[in-house]
Structures are given as structure tokens and as C-alpha cells.
Biopython code that builds the backbone (N, CA, C, O; Angstrom):
import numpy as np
from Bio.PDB.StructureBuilder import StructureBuilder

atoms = [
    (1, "UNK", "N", (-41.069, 14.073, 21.605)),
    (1, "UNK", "CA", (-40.142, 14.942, 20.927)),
    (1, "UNK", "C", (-38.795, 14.993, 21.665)),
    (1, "UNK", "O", (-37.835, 14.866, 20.904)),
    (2, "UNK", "N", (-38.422, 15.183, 23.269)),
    (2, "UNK", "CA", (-37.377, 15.095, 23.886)),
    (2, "UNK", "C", (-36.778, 13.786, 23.452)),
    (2, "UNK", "O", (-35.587, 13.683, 23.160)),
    (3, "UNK", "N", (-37.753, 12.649, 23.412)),
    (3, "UNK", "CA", (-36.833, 11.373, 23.439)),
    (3, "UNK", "C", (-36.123, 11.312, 22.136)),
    (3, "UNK", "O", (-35.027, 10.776, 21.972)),
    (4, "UNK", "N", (-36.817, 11.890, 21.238)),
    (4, "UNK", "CA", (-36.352, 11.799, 19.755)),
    (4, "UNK", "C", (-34.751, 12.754, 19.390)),
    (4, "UNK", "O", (-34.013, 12.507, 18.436)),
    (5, "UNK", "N", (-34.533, 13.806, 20.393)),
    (5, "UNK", "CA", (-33.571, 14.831, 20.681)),
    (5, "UNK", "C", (-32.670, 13.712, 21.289)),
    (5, "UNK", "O", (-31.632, 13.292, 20.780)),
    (6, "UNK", "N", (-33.101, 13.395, 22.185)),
    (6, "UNK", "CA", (-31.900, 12.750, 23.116)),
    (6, "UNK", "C", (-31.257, 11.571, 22.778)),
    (6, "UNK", "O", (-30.240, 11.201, 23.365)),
    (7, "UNK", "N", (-31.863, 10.852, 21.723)),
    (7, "UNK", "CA", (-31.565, 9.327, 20.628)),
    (7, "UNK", "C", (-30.515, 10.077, 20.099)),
    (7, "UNK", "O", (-29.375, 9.857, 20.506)),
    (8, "UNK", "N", (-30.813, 11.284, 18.902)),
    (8, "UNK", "CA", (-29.969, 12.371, 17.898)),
    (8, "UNK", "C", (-29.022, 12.668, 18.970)),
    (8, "UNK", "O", (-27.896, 12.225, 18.742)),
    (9, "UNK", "N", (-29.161, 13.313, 20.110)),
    (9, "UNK", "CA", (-28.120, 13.624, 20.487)),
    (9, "UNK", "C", (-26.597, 12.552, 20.834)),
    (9, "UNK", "O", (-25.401, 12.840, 20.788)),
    (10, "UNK", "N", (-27.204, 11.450, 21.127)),
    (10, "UNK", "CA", (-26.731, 10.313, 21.511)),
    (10, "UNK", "C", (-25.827, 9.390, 20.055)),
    (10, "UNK", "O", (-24.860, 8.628, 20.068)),
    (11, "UNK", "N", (-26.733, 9.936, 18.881)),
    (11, "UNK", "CA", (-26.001, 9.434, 17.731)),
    (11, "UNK", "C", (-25.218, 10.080, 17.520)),
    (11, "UNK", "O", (-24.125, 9.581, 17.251)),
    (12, "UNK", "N", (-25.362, 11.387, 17.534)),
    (12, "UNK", "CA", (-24.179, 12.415, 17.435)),
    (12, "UNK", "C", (-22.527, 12.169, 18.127)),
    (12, "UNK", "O", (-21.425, 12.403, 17.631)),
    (13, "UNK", "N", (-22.936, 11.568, 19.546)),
    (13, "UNK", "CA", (-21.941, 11.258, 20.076)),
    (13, "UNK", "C", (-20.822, 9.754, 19.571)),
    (13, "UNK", "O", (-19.660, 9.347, 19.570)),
    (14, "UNK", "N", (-22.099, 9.442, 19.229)),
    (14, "UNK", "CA", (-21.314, 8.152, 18.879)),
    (14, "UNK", "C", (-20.453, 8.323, 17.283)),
    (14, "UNK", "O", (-19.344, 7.830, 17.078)),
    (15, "UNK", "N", (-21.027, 8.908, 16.538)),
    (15, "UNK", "CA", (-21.004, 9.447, 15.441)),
    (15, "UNK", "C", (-19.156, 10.689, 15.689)),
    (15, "UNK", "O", (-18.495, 10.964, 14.688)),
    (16, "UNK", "N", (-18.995, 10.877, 16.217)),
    (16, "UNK", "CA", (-18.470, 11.793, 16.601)),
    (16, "UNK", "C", (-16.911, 11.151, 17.067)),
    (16, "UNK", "O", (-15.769, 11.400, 16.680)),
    (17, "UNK", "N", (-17.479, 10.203, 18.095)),
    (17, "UNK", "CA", (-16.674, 9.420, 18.689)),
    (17, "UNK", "C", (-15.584, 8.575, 17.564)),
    (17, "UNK", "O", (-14.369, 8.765, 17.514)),
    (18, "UNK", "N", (-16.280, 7.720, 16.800)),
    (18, "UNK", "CA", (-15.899, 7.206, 15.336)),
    (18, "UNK", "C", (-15.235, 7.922, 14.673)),
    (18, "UNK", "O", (-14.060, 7.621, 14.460)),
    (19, "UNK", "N", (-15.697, 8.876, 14.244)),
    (19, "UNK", "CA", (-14.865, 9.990, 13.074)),
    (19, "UNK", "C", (-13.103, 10.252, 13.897)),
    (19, "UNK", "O", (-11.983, 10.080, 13.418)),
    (20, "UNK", "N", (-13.482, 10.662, 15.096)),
    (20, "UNK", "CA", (-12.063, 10.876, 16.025)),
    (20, "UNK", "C", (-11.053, 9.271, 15.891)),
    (20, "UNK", "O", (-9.827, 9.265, 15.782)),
    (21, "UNK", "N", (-11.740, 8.297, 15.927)),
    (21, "UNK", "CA", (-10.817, 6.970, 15.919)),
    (21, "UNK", "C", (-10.305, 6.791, 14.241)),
    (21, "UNK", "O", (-9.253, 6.189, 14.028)),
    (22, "UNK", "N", (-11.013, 7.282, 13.227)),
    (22, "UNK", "CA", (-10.959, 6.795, 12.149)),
    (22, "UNK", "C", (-9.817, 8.065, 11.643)),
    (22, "UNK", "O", (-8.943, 7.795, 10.818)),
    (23, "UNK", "N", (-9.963, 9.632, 12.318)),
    (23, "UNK", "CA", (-8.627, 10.222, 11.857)),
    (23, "UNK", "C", (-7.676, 10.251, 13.027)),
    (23, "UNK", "O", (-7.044, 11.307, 13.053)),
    (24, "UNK", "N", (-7.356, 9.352, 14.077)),
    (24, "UNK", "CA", (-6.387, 8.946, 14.692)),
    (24, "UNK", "C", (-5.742, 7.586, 13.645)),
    (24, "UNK", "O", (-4.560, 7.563, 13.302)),
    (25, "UNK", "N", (-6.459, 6.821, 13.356)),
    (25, "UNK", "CA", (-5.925, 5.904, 12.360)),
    (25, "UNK", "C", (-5.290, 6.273, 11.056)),
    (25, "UNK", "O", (-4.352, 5.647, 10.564)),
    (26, "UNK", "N", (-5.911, 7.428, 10.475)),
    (26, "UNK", "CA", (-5.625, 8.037, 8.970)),
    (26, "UNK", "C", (-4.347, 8.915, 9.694)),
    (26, "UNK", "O", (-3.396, 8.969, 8.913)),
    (27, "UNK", "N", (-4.216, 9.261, 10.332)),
    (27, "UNK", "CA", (-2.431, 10.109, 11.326)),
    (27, "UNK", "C", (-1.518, 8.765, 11.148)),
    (27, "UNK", "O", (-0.542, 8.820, 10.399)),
    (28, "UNK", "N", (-1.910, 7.299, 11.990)),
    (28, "UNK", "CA", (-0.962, 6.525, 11.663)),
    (28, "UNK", "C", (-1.019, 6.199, 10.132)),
    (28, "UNK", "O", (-0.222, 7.024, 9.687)),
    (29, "UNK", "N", (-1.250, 5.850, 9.609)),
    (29, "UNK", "CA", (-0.974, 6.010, 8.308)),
    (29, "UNK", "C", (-0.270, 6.927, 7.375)),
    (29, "UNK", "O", (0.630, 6.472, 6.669)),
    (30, "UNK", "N", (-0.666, 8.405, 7.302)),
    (30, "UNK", "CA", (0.262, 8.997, 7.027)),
    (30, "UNK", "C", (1.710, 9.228, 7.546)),
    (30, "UNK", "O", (2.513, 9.815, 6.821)),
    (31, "UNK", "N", (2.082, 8.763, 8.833)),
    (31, "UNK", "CA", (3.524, 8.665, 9.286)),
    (31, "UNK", "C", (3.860, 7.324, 8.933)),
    (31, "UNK", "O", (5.089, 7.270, 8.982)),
    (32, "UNK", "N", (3.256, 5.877, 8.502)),
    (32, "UNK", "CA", (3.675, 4.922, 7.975)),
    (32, "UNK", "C", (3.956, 5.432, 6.676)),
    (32, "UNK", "O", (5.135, 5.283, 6.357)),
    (33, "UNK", "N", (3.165, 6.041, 5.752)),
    (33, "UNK", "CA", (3.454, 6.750, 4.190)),
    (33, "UNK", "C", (4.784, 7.880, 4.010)),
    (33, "UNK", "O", (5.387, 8.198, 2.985)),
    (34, "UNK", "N", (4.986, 8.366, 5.527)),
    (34, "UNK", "CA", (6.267, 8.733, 5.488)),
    (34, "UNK", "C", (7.424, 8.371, 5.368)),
    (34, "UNK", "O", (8.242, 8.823, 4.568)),
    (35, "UNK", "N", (7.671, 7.073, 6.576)),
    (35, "UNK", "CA", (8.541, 6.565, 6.384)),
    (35, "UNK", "C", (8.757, 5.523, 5.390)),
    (35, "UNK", "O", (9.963, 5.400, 5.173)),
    (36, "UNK", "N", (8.117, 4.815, 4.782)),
    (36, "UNK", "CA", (8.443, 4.068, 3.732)),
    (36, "UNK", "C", (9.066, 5.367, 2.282)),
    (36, "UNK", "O", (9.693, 5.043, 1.273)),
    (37, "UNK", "N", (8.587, 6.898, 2.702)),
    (37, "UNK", "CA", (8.897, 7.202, 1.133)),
    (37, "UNK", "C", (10.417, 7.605, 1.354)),
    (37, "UNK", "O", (11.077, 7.913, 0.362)),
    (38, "UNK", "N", (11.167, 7.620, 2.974)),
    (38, "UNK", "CA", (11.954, 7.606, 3.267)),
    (38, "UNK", "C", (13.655, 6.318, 3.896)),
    (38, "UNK", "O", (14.766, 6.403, 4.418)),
    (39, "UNK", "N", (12.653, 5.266, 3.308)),
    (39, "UNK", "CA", (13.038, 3.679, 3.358)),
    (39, "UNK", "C", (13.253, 3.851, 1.560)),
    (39, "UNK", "O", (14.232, 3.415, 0.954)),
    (40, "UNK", "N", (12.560, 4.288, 1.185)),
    (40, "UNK", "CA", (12.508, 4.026, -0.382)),
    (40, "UNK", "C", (13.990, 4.925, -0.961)),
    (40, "UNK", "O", (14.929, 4.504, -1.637)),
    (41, "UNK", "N", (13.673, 6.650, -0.237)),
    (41, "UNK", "CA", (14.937, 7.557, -0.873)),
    (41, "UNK", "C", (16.508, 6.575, -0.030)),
    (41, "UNK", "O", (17.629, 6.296, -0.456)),
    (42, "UNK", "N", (16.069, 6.419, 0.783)),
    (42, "UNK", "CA", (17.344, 5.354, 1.521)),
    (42, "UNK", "C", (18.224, 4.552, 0.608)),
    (42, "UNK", "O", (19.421, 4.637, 0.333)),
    (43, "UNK", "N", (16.942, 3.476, 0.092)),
    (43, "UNK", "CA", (17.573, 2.050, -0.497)),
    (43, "UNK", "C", (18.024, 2.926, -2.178)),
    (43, "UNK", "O", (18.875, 2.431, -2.916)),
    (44, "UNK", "N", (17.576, 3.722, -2.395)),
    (44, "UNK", "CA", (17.173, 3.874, -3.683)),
    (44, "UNK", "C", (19.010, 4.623, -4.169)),
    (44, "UNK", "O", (19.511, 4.446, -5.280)),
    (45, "UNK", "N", (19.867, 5.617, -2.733)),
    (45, "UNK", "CA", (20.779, 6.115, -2.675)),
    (45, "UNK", "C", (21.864, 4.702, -2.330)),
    (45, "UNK", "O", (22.908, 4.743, -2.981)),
    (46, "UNK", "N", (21.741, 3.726, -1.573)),
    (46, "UNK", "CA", (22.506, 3.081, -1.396)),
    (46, "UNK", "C", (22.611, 1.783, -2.739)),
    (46, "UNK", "O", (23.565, 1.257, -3.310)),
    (47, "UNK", "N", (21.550, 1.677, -2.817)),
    (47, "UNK", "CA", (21.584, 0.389, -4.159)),
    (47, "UNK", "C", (20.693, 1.050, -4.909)),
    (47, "UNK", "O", (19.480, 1.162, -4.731)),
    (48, "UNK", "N", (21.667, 1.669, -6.131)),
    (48, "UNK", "CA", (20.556, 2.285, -7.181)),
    (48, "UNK", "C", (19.695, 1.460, -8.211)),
    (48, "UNK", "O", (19.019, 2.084, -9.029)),
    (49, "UNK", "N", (19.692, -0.175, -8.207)),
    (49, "UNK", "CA", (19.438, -0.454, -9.096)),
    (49, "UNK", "C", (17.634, -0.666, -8.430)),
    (49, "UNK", "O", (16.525, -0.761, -8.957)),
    (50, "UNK", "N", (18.136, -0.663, -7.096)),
    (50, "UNK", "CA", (16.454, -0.932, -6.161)),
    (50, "UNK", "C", (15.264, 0.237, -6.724)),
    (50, "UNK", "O", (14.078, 0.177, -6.402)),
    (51, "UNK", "N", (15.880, 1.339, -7.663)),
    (51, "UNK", "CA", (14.800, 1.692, -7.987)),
    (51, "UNK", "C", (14.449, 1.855, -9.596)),
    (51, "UNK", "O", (13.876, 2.757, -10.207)),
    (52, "UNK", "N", (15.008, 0.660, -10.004)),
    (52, "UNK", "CA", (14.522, -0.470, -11.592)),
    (52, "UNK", "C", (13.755, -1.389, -10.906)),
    (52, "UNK", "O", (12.760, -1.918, -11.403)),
    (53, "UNK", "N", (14.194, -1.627, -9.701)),
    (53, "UNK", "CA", (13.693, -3.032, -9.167)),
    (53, "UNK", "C", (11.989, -2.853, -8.870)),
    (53, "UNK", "O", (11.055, -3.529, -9.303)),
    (54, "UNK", "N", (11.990, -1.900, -8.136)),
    (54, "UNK", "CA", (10.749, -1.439, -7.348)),
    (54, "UNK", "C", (9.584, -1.640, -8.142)),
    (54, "UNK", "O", (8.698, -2.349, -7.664)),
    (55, "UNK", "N", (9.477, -1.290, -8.932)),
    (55, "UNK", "CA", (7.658, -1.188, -9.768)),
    (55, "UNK", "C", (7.689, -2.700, -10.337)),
    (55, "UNK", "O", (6.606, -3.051, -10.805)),
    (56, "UNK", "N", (8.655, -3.601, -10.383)),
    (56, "UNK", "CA", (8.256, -4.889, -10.516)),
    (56, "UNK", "C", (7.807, -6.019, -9.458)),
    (56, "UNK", "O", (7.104, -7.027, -9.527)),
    (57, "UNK", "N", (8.570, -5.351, -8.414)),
    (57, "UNK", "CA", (8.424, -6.140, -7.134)),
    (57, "UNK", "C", (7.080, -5.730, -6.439)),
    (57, "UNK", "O", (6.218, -6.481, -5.981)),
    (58, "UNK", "N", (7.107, -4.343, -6.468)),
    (58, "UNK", "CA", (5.157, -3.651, -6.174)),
    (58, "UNK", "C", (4.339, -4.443, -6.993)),
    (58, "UNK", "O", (3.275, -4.713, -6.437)),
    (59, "UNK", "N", (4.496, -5.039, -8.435)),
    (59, "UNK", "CA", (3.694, -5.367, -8.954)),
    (59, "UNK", "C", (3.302, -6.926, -8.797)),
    (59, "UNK", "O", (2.281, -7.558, -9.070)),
    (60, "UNK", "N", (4.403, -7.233, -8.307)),
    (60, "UNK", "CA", (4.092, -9.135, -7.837)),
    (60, "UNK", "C", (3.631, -9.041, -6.430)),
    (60, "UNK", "O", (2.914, -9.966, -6.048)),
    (61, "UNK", "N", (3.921, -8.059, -5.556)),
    (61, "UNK", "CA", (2.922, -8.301, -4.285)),
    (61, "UNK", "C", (1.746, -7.950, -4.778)),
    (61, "UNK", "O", (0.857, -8.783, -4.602)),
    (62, "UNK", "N", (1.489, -7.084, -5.280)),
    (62, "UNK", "CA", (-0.283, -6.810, -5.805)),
    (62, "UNK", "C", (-0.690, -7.369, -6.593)),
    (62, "UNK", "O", (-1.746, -6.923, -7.040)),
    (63, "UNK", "N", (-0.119, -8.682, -7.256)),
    (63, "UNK", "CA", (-0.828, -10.185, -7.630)),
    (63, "UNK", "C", (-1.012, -10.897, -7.124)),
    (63, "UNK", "O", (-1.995, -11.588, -7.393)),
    (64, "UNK", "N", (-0.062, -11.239, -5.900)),
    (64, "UNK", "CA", (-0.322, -12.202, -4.571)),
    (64, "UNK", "C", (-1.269, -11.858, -3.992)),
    (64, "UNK", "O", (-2.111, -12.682, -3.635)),
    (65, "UNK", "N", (-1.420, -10.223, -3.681)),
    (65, "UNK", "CA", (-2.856, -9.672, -2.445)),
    (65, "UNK", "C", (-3.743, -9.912, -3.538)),
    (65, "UNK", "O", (-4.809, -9.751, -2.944)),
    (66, "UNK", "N", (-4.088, -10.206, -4.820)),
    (66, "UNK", "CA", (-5.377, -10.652, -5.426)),
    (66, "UNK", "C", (-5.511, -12.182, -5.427)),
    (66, "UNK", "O", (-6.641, -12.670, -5.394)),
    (67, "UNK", "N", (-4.593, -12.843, -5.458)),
    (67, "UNK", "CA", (-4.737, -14.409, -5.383)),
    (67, "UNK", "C", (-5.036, -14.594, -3.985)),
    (67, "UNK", "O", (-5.388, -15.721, -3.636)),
    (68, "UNK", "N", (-4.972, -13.869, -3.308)),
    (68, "UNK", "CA", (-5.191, -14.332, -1.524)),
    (68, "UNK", "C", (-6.842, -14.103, -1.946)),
    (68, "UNK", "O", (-7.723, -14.268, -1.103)),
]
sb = StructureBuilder()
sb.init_structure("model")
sb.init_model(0)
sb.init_chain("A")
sb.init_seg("    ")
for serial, (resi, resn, name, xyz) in enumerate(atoms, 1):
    if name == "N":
        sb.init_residue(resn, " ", resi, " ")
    sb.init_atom(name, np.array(xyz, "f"), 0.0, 1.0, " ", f" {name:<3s}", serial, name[0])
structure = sb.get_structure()
């Protein structure tokens, strides 16, 4: 019964350990999701036509990432 505690306890840790790396990763991400929505209000004030442009150009990289 101890050994069976101390395996659980041991998954726990590891278990634990993971979740902490996976929302240190989901943090970089949301500050990458920041600055692009702030690359976007950027281009979008300096060359207004970049945001006619945008949902066509999103849409040919996300035909290329399916042909890859």
C-alpha cells in the first residue's frame, strides 16, 4: 500500500511539473498573440489597404500549412 502512495505521489509530481511547463508556454503565446494584434493595428494605420489585404494572405498561408 505505501509503495502504491509513493508511485501516486511521484506521478503527481511529474504531473504537476508538466502542467507548470505547458502554462509557461501558453504565457509565451499569449504575449506572441499580443504583439502581432499590435503589428496588425500598426500596419493596418500606416497602409490601410493591408487590412483588405490580410484575410487573403491568412488564407494562402493556411493552404500552404495544409500542402506541407
Amino acid at each position: 500500500m505505501e509503495e502504491r502512495i509513493k508511485l501516486i505521489e511521484k506521478e503527481i509530481q511529474t504531473l504537476t511539473s508538466e502542467l507548470q511547463r505547458v502554462c509557461d508556454l501558453l504565457g509565451g503565446i499569449d504575449d506572441i498573440r499580443f504583439e502581432l494584434k499590435g503589428i496588425k493595428v500598426f500596419l493596418g494605420r500606416k497602409y490601410p489597404e493591408f487590412k483588405t489585404e490580410l484575410p487573403e494572405i491568412v488564407r494562402k498561408l493556411k493552404d500552404k500549412t495544409k500542402e506541407a
